[in-house]
VEXRO-611760 format. One line per field, with one value per residue (C-alpha): residue number from 0; residue in one letter; x, y, z. Coordinates in pm, whole numbers. Each point is the difference from the previous one (the first is absolute). Layout:
! VEXRO-611760
k: [NUM_...]
r: [A_...]
east: [X_...]
north: [Y_...]
up: [Z_...]
! end
This chain:
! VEXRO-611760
k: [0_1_2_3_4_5_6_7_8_9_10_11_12_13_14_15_16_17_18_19_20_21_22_23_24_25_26_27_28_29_30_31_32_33_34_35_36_37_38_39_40_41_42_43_44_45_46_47_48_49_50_51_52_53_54_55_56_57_58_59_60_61_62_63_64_65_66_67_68_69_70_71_72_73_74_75_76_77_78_79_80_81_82_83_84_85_86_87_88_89_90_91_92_93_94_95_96_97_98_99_100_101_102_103_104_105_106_107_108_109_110_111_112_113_114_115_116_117_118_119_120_121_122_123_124_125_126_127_128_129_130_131_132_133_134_135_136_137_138_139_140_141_142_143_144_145_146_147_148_149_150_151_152_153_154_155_156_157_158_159_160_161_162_163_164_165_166_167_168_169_170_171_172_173_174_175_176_177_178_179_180_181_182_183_184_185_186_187_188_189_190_191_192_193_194_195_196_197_198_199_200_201_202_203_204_205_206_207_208_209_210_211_212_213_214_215_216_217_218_219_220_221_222_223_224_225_226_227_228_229_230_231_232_233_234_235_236_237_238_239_240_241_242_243_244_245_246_247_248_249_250_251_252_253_254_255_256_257_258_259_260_261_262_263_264_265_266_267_268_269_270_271_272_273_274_275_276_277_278_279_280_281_282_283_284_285_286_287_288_289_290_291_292_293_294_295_296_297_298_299_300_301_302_303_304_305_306_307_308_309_310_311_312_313_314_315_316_317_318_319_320_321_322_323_324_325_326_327_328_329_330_331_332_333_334_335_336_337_338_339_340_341_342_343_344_345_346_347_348_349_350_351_352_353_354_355_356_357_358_359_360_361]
r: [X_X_X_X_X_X_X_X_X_X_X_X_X_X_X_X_X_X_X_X_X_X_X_X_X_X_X_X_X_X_X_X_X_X_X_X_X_X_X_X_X_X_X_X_X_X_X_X_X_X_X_X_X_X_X_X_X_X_X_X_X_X_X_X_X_X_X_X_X_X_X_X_X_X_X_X_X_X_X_X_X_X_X_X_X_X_X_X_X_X_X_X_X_X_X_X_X_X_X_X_X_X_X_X_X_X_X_X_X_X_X_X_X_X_X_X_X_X_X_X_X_X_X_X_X_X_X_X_X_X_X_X_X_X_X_X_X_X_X_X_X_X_X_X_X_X_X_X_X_X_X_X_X_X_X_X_X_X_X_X_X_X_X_X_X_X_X_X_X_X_X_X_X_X_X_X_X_X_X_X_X_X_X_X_X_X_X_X_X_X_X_X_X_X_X_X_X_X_X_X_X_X_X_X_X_X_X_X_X_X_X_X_X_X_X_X_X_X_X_X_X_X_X_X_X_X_X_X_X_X_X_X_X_X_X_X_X_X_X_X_X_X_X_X_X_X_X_X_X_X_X_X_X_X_X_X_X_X_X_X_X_X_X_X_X_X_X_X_X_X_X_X_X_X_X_X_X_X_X_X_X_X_X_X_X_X_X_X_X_X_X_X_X_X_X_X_X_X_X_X_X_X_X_X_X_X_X_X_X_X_X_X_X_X_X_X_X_X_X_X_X_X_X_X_X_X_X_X_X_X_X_X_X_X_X_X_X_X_X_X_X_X_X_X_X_X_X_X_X_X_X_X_X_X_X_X_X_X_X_X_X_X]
east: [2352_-84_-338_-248_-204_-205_22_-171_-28_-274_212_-62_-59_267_-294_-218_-23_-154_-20_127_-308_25_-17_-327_-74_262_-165_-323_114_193_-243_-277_272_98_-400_11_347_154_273_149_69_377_-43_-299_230_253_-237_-43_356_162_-302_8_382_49_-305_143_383_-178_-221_137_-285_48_46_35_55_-134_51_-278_-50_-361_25_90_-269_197_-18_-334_111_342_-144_-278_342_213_-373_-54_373_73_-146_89_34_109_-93_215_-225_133_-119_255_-240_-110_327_27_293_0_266_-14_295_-70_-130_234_149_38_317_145_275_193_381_120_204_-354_-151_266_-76_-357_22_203_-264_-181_272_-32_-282_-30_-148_-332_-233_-375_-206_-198_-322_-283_-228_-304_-312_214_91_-393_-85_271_-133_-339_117_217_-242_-60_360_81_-247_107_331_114_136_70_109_321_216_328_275_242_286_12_350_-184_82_-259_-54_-219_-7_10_224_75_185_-199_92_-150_22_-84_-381_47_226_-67_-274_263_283_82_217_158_-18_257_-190_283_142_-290_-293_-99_-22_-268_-265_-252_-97_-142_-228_243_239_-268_-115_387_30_-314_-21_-57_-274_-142_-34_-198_-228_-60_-254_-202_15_-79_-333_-75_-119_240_-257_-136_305_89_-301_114_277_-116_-261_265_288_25_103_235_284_7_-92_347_197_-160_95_348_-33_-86_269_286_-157_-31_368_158_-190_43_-375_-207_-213_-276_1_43_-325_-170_142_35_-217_-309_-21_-62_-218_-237_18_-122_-257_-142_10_-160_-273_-102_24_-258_-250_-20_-80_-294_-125_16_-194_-239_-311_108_-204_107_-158_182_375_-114_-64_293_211_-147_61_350_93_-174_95_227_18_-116_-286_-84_1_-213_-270_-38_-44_-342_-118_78_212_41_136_242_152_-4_220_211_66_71_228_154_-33_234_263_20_78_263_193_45_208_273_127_256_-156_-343_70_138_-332_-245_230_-48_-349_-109]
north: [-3723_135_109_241_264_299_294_227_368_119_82_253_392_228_231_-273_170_-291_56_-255_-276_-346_-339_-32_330_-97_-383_143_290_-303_-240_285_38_-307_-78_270_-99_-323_-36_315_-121_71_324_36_-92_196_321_-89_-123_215_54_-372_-41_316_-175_-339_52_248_-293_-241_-274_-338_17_-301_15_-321_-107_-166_-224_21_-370_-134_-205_151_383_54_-217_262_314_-111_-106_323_194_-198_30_371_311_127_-243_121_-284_28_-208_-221_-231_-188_65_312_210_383_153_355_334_330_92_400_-54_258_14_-396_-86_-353_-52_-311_-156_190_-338_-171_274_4_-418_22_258_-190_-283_165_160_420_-39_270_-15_54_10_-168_-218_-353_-132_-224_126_142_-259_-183_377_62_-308_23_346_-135_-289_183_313_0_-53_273_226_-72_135_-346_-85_147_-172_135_-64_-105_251_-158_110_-43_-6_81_34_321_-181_-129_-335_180_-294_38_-224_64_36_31_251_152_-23_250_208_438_60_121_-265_-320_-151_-312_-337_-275_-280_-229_167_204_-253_42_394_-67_161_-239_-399_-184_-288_-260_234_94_-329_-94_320_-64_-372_-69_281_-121_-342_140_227_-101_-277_257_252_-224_-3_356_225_300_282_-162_-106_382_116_-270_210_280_-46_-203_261_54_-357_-46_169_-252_-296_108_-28_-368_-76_63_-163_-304_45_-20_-288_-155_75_-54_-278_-193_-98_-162_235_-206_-164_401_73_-316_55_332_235_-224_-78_420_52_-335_222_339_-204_-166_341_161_-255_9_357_1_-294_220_301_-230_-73_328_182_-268_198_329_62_96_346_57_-80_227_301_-124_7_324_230_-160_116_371_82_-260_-254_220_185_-334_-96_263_5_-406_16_133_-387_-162_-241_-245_229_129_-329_-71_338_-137_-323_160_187_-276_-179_257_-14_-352_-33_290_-172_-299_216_48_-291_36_-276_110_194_-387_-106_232_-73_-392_50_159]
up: [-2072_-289_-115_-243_170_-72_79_214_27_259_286_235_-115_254_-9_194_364_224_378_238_44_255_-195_37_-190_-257_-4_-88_-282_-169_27_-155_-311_-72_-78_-253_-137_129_-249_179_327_78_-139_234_290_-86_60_319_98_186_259_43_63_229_242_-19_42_325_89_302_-18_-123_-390_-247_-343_-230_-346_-76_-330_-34_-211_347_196_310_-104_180_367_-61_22_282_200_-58_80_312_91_-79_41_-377_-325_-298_-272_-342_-198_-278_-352_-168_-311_54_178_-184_-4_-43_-12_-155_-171_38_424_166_360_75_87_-23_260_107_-27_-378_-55_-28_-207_-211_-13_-39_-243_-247_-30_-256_-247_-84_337_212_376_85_301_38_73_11_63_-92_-292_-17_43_322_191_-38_197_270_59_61_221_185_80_321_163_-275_131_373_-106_103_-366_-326_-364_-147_-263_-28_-102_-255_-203_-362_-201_-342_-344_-133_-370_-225_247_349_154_335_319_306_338_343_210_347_8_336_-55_-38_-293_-213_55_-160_214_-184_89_-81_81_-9_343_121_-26_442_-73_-299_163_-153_83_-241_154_22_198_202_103_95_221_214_-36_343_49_-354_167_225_-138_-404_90_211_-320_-298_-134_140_-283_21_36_299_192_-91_210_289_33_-42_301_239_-75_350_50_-255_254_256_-275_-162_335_40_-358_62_342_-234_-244_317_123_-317_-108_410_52_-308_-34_-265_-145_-37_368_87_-183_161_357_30_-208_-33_419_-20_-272_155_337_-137_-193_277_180_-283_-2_369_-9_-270_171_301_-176_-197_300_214_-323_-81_201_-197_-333_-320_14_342_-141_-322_256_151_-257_-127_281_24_-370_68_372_144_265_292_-179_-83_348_135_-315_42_431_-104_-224_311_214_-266_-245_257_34_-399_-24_306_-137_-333_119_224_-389_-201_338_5_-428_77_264_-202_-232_263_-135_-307_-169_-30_-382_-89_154_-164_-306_27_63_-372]
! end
């Protein structure tokens, strides 16, 4: 593939002394330059590198990295799935329009590594090229909105947008032709580990949508419809809110996925028979849970549950308890039956499926 690129020479200064920060730290900094230079964004990343791949490479959650091609109806139902079904996402976004390309000839200390037989290859593509190391992303106008979409899992440390690191075989001339190749998105800040794609294509550490879909089919079957038509920034507060769920809703998702694959089940009859029959129970709990609670506080007035609510916000429940005794036996038993409320809605989320519940249910 052949191909005519600019160049780029903002890299990062060896005099730049940043101190180790989480991904939520290095989220926000990122996020607060690319609004005051978007063009800049794998240079950006770059800074703040090495921080990110010493904690992931340390970090033992659930990780998932997705290619996403923002052109896709699909790219927004991908990254709810990998955030619902992992505990870090990185998202590599991608435009088939609007893809930059970008290396600096004079960047120092980045070393590109792989099988020399397919260096040697690559690097005869391109005739008089020599090797270099950078990187891809989407431009400018489309990184500026993903930030914004994707703030709040960003912010929860729960995601971050990254480039892709490619390797350029490049001919430094009046044209700047140049082969590109992929390589190891996760590899050490300063290493471009090669990747021949004809014989390495299940270590490429990044899915596009399509790949992604075929991996988790079975859980996709599952979950998509309950996803779709969520904006983003509010299923990101869903999970944000539930994350204490989303541990035992993951061990019932692949409970799903063996029963799915063992028993040789239609999805759809699995949807209809199996997942639907729960979320009609919890709803059906949920609702006479609620009717009784109507009832038990209909005598309470609006002033009272203000107070109410007051006291519980300033001193908690047992102030509360003791400051209401003195308004009288009614008001005792609205603060009983609230409580008895808030128990009742928690115990319905023993069950796995309540996050696909509260999920259907916006």
């Amino acid at each position: 593939m052949s191909l005519t690129i600019s160049l780029h020479y903002k890299g990062n200064s060896s005099n730049t002394k940043i101190k180790m920060m989480t991904p939520a730290e290095i989220g926000r900094k990122l996020h607060s330059l690319v609004l005051k230079n978007s063009h800049d964004f794998s240079p950006h990343y770059n800074l703040f590198e090495k921080d990110f791949m010493d904690w992931y490479n340390k970090y033992d959650g659930l990780k998932t990295d997705i290619r996403v091609d923002l052109e896709s109806a699909e790219s927004n139902e991908m990254i709810k799935l990998s955030a619902l079904l992992s505990d870090f996402t990185s998202v590599f976004p991608y435009h088939k329009d609007k893809f930059l390309y970008t290396f600096d000839p004079k960047a120092k200390g980045r070393k590109i590594i792989g099988p020399q037989k397919y260096l040697d290859k690559i690097s005869k593509e391109i005739p008089n090229s020599q090797l270099f190391a950078g990187y891809a992303s989407v431009s400018e106008e489309i990184i500026e909105d993903l930030f914004e979409t994707l703030k709040p899992l960003i912010e929860a440390g729960k995601m971050l947008i990254r480039p892709e690191k490619i390797i350029f075989a490049a001919e430094i001339g009046q044209d700047y032709r140049a082969s590109i190749h992929p390589a190891d998105s996760n590899s050490h800040a300063d290493e471009w580990r090669a990747i021949n794609e004809n014989q390495e294509q299940n270590s490429y550490p990044i899915f596009d949508n399509k790949s992604l879909i075929e991996n988790h089919k079975q859980i996709s079957e599952i979950l998509v419809p309950y996803i779709q038509g969520i904006d983003l920034k509010e299923y990101s507060k869903i999970l944000l809110d539930e994350e204490d769920l989303l541990s035992s809703f993951r061990v019932q998702m692949k409970s799903y996925m063996n029963m799915l694959k063992n028993e040789n089940i239609n999805s759809t009859e699995f949807k209809q028979d199996i997942i639907q029959p729960k979320l009609d129970s919890i709803n059906r709990k949920f609702k006479h849970i609620t009717n009784l609670h109507k009832l038990k506080v209909s005598g309470a007035t609006l002033g009272t549950i203000g107070l109410f609510l007051v006291s519980l916000s300033q001193a908690g429940m047992i102030a509360a308890l003791s400051q209401f005794i003195t308004f009288g036996l009614g008001t005792v038993g609205f603060i009983k039956n609230e409580t008895e409320y808030q128990d009742n809605l928690d115990k319905l989320k023993d069950a796995p499926e309540y996050l696909l519940w509260k999920l259907n249910k916006r």
